[in-house]
C-alpha positions as a Markdown table, in Angstrom:
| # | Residue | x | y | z |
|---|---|---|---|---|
| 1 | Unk | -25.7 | -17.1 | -52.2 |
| 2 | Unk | -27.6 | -20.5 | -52.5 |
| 3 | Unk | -30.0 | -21.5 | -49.9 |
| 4 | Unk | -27.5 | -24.2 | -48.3 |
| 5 | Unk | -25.1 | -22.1 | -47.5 |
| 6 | Unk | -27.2 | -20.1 | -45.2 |
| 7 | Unk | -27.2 | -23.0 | -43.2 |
| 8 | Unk | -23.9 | -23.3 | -42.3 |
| 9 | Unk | -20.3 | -21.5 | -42.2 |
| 10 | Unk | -19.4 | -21.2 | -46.0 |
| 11 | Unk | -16.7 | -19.7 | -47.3 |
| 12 | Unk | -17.3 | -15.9 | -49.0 |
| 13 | Unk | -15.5 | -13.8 | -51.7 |
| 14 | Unk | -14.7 | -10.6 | -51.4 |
| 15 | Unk | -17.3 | -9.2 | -53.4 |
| 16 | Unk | -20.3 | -11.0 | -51.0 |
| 17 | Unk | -19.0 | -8.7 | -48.4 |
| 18 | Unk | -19.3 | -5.8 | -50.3 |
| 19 | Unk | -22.5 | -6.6 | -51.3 |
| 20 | Unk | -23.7 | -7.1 | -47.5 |
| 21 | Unk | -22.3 | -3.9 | -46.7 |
| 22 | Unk | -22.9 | -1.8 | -49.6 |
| 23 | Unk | -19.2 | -1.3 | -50.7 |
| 24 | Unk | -18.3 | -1.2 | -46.9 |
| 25 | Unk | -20.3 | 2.1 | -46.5 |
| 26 | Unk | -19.6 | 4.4 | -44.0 |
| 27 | Unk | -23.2 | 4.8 | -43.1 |
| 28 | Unk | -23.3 | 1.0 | -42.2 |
| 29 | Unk | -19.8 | 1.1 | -40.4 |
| 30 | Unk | -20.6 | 0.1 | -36.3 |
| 31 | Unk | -17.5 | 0.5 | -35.1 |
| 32 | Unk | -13.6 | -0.5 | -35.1 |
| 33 | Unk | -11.8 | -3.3 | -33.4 |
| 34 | Unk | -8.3 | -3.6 | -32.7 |
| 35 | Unk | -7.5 | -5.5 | -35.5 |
| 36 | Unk | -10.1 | -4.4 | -38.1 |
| 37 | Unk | -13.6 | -2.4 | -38.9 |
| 38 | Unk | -17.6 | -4.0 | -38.2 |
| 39 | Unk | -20.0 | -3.0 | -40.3 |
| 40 | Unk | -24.2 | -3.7 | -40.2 |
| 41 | Unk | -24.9 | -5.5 | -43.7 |
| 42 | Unk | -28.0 | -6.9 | -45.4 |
| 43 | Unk | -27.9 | -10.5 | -47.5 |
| 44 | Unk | -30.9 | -9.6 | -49.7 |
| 45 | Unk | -32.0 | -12.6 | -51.9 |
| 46 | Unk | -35.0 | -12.3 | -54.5 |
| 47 | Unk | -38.2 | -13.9 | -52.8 |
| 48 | Unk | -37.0 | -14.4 | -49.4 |
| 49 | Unk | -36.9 | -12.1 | -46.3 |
| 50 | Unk | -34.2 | -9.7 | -46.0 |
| 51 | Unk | -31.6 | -11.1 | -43.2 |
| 52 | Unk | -29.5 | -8.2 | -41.1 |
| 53 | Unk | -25.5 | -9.2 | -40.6 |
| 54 | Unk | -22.6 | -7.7 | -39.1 |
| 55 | Unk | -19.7 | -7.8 | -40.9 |
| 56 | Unk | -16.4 | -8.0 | -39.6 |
| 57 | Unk | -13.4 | -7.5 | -41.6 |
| 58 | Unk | -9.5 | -8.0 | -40.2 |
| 59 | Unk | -6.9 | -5.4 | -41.8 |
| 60 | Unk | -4.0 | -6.8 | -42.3 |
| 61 | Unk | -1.7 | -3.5 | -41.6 |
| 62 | Unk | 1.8 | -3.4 | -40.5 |
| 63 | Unk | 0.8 | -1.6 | -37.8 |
| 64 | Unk | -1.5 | -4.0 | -36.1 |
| 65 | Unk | 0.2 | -7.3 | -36.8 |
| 66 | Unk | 4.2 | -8.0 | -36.4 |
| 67 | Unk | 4.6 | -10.9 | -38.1 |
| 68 | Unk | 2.7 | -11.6 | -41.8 |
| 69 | Unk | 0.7 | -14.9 | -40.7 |
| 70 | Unk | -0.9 | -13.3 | -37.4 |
| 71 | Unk | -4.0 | -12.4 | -39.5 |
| 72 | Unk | -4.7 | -15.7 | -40.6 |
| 73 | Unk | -3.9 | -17.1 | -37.3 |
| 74 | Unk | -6.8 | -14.4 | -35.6 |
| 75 | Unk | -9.6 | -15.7 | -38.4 |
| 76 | Unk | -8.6 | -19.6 | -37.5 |
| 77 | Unk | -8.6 | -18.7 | -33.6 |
| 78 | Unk | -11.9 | -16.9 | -34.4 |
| 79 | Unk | -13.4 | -19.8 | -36.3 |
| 80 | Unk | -12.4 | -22.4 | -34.6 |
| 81 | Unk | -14.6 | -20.7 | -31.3 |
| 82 | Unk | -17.3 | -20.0 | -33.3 |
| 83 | Unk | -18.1 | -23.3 | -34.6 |
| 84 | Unk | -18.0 | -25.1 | -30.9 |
| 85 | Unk | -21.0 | -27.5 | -31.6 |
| 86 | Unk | -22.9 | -25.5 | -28.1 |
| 87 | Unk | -21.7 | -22.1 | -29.9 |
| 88 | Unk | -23.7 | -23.4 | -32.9 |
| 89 | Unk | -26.7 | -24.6 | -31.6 |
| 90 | Unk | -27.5 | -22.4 | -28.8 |
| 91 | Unk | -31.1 | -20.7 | -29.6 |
| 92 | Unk | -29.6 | -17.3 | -28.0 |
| 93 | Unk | -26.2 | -16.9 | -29.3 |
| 94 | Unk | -24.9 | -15.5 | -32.7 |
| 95 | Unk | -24.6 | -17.4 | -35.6 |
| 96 | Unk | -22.1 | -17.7 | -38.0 |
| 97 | Unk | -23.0 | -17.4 | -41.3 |
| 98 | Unk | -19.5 | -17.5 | -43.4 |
| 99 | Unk | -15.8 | -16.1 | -44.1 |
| 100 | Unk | -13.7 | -14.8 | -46.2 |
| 101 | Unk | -10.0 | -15.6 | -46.8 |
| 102 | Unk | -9.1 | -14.1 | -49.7 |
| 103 | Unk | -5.1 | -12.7 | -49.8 |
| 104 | Unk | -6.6 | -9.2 | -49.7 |
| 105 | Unk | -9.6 | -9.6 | -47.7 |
| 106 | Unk | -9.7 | -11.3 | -44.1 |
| 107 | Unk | -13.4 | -11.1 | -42.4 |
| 108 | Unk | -16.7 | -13.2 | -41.1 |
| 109 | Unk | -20.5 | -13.1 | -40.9 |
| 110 | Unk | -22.6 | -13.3 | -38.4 |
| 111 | Unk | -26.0 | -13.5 | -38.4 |
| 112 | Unk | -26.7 | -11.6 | -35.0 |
| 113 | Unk | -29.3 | -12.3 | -32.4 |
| 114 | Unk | -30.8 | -9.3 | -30.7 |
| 115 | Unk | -30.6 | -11.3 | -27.4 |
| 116 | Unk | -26.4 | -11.5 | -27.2 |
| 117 | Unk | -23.6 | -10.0 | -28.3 |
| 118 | Unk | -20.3 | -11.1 | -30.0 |
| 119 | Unk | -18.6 | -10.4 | -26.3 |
| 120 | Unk | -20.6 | -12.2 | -24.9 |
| 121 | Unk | -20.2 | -15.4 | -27.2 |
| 122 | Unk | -16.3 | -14.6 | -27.0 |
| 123 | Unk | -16.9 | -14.8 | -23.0 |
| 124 | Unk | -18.9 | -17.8 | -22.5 |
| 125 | Unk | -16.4 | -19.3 | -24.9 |
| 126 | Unk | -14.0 | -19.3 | -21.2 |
| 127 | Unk | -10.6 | -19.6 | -23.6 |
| 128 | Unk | -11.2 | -16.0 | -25.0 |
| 129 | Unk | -12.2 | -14.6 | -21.8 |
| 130 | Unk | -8.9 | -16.2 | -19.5 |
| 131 | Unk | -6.5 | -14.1 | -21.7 |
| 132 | Unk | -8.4 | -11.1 | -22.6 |
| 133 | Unk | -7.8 | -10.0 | -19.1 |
| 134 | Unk | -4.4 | -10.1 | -19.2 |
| 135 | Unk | -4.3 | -8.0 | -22.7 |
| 136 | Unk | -6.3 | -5.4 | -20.7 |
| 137 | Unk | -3.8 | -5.3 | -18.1 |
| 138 | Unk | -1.7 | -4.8 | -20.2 |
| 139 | Unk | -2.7 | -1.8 | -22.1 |
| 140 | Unk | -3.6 | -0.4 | -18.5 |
| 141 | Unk | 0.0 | -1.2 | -17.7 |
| 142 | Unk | 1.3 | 0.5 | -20.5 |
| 143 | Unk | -0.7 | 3.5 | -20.7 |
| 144 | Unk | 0.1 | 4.5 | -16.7 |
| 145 | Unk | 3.8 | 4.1 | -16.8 |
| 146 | Unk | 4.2 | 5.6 | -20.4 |
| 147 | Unk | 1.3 | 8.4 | -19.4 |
| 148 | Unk | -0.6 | 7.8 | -22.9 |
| 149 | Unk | -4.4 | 8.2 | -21.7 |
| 150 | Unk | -6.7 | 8.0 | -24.7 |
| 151 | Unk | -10.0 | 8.3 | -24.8 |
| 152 | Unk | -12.8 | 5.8 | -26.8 |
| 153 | Unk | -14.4 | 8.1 | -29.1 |
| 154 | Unk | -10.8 | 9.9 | -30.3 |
| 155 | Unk | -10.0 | 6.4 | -31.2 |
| 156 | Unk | -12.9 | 5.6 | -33.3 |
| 157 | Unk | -13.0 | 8.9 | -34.9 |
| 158 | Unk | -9.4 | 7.4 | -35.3 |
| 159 | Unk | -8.1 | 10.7 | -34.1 |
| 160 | Unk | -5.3 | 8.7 | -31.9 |
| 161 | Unk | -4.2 | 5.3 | -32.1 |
| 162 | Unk | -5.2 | 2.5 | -29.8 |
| 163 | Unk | -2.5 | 2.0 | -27.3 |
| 164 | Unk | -1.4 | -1.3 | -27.7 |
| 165 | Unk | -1.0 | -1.0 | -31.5 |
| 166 | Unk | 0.9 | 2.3 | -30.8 |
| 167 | Unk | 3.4 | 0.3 | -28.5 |
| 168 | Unk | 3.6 | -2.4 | -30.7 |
| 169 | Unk | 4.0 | 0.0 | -33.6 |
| 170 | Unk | 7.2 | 1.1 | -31.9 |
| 171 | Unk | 8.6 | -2.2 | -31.2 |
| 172 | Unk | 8.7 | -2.7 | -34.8 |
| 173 | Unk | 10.1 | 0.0 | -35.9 |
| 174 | Unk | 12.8 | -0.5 | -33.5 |
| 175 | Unk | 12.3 | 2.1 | -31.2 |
| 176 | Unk | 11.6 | 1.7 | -27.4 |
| 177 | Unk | 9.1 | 1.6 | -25.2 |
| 178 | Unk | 9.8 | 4.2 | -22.1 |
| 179 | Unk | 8.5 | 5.3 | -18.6 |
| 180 | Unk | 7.5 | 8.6 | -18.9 |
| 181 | Unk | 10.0 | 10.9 | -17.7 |
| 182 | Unk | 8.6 | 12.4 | -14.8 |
| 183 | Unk | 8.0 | 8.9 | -13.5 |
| 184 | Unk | 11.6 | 8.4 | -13.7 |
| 185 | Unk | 12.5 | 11.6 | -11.9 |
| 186 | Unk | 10.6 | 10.4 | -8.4 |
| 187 | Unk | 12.8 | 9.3 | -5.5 |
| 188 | Unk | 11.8 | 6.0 | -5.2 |
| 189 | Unk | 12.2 | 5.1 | -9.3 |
| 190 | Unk | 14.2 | 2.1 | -10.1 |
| 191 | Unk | 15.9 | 1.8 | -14.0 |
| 192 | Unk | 15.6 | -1.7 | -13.7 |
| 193 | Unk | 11.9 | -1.7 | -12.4 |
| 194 | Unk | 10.9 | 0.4 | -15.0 |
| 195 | Unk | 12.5 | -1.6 | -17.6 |
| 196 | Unk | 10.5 | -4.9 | -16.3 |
| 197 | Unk | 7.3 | -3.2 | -16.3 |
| 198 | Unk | 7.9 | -2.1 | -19.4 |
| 199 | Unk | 8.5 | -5.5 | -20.8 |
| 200 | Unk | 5.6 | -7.2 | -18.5 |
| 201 | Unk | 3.6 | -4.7 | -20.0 |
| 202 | Unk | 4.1 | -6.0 | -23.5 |
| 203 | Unk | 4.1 | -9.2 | -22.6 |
| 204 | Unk | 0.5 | -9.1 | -21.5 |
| 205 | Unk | -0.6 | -7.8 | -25.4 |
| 206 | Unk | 1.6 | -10.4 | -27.2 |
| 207 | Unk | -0.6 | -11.0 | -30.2 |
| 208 | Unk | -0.8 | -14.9 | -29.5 |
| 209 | Unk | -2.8 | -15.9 | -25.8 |
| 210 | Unk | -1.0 | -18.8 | -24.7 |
| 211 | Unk | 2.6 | -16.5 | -24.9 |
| 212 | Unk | 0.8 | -14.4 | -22.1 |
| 213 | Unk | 1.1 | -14.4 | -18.8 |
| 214 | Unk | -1.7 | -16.0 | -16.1 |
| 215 | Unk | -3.0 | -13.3 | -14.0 |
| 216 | Unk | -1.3 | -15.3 | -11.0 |
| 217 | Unk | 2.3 | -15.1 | -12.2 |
| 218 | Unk | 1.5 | -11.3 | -13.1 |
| 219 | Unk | 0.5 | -10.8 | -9.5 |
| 220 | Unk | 3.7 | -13.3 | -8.3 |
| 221 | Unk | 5.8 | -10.3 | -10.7 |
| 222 | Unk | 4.4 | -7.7 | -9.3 |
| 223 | Unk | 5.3 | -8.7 | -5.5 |
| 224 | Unk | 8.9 | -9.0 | -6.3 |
| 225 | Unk | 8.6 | -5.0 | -7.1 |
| 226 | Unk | 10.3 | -2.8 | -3.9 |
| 227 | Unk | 8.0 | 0.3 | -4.5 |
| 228 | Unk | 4.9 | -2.4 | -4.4 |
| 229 | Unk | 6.3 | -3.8 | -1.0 |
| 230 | Unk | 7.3 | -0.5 | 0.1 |
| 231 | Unk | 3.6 | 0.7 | -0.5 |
| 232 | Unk | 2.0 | -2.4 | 0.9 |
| 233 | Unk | 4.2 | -1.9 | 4.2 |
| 234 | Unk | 2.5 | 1.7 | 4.3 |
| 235 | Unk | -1.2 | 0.5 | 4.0 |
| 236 | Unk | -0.2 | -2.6 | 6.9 |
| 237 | Unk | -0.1 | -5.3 | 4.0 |
C-alpha cells in the first residue's frame, strides 16, 4: 500500500486482507460477529513501523442475509458512520483505514486505538445505538418464548448458532417460528398472543434499522397483551 492511502479510507483487494491477516489465520482470528469474522492483522511496509489492524470481514451466507444486496447495504451503513467528519478526527476513537468490496469479499480496516472500542464508536454514533436495542429485544424475545438459551462461547466455538440467524434461517426456508410447547400448554396461553410475539419478535431483528420498531411502540405492544395486564393487576400496576 502507498503512503497516501494510509491517510485516508481507500479501497482494498482481497489479497491486502490476506496479507494483514496472514491468509485469515486462525491464530489471528478475535472473534465472530453476527454477520462475519474479526481478525487482529499487521500492514507491514519496508522501512516504516509495523501498524496493528483489526480486520473485519462480512460473509455473505444464505444463512445470515435474506435478501442478496443486504451485505452491501451493512458495509455502506458501516461506512457511511465511520467516516462522520467527528468519527474521523477524534484523537481517541478508531480509525478507518480502508475496505474491500470485492463480489467475493465484503470487509474493512481499522486501525484501532487502545483507548476505545468499535462499540463504543458504533454507540457514540447515537443512530447505531437507538436500534441496536431493539435487535436485542428481540433476540431476548425470541429465545424466552421459543426456549432456545445459548450460551457465548458455544457460539464462537460455533458449536450452536446465534439465535437470530437461527430464526431467520427458518423464515427462509419456509418453516415457522413457534412458542415452545409447554408454553402453549399453560392456562393462561393465548394462540393469537403467541403468534404476535412471535412476529414482534422478528420484527425487532429485521436486518434493516429503520423497519424496526421504537422501544415505545414495543412497550405500547406489549400493554395491549392480557397475560401482561393480568400480571400487572397482580403486582398493583
Amino acid at each position: 500500500m502507498k503512503e497516501e492511502t494510509l491517510l485516508q479510507p481507500c479501497m482494498l483487494k482481497q489479497r491486502d486482507l490476506e496479507a494483514f491477516t496472514d491468509n485469515f489465520n486462525s491464530n489471528n482470528l478475535i472473534g465472530i460477529t453476527q454477520f462475519g469474522q474479526v481478525y487482529r492483522g499487521e500492514i507491514v511496509e519496508t522501512g516504516k513501523e509495523t501498524r496493528t489492524v483489526s480486520v473485519k470481514t462480512l460473509k455473505e451466507s444464505d444463512d445470515c442475509f435474506l435478501y442478496h444486496d443486504e451485505i452491501d447495504v451493512l458495509l455502506n451503513e458501516e461506512l457511511k458512520v465511520l467516516t462522520l467528519p467527528n468519527m474521523n478526527t477524534h484523537p481517541n476513537l478508531i480509525k478507518l483505514i480502508g475496505y474491500c468490496c470485492e463480489e467475493q469479499m465484503k470487509g474493512v480496516v481499522y486501525d484501532l486505538n487502545p483507548m476505545d472500542t468499535l462499540h463504543n464508536v458504533m454507540t457514540r454514533a447515537g443512530l447505531w445505538d437507538k436500534y441496536s436495542d431493539v435487535y436485542s429485544y428481540g433476540v431476548i424475545l425470541i429465545e424466552l418464548i421459543t426456549k432456545r438459551i445459548t450460551e457465548d462461547d458455544d457460539i464462537c466455538r460455533r458449536r450452536v448458532e446465534c439465535t437470530d440467524l437461527w430464526a431467520l434461517k427458518l423464515i427462509k426456508s419456509g418453516k415457522s417460528l413457534d412458542v415452545h410447547q409447554s408454553l402453549q400448554e399453560e392456562a393462561c396461553y393465548k394462540d393469537s398472543e403467541g403468534r404476535f410475539l412471535v412476529k414482534l419478535g422478528l420484527h425487532c431483528i429485521e436486518f434493516h434499522p429503520d423497519r424496526r420498531p421504537s422501544s415505545s411502540r414495543i412497550v405500547k405492544c406489549l400493554e395491549h397483551l392480557s397475560v401482561v395486564r393480568n400480571h400487572g393487576n397482580e403486582i398493583g400496576l
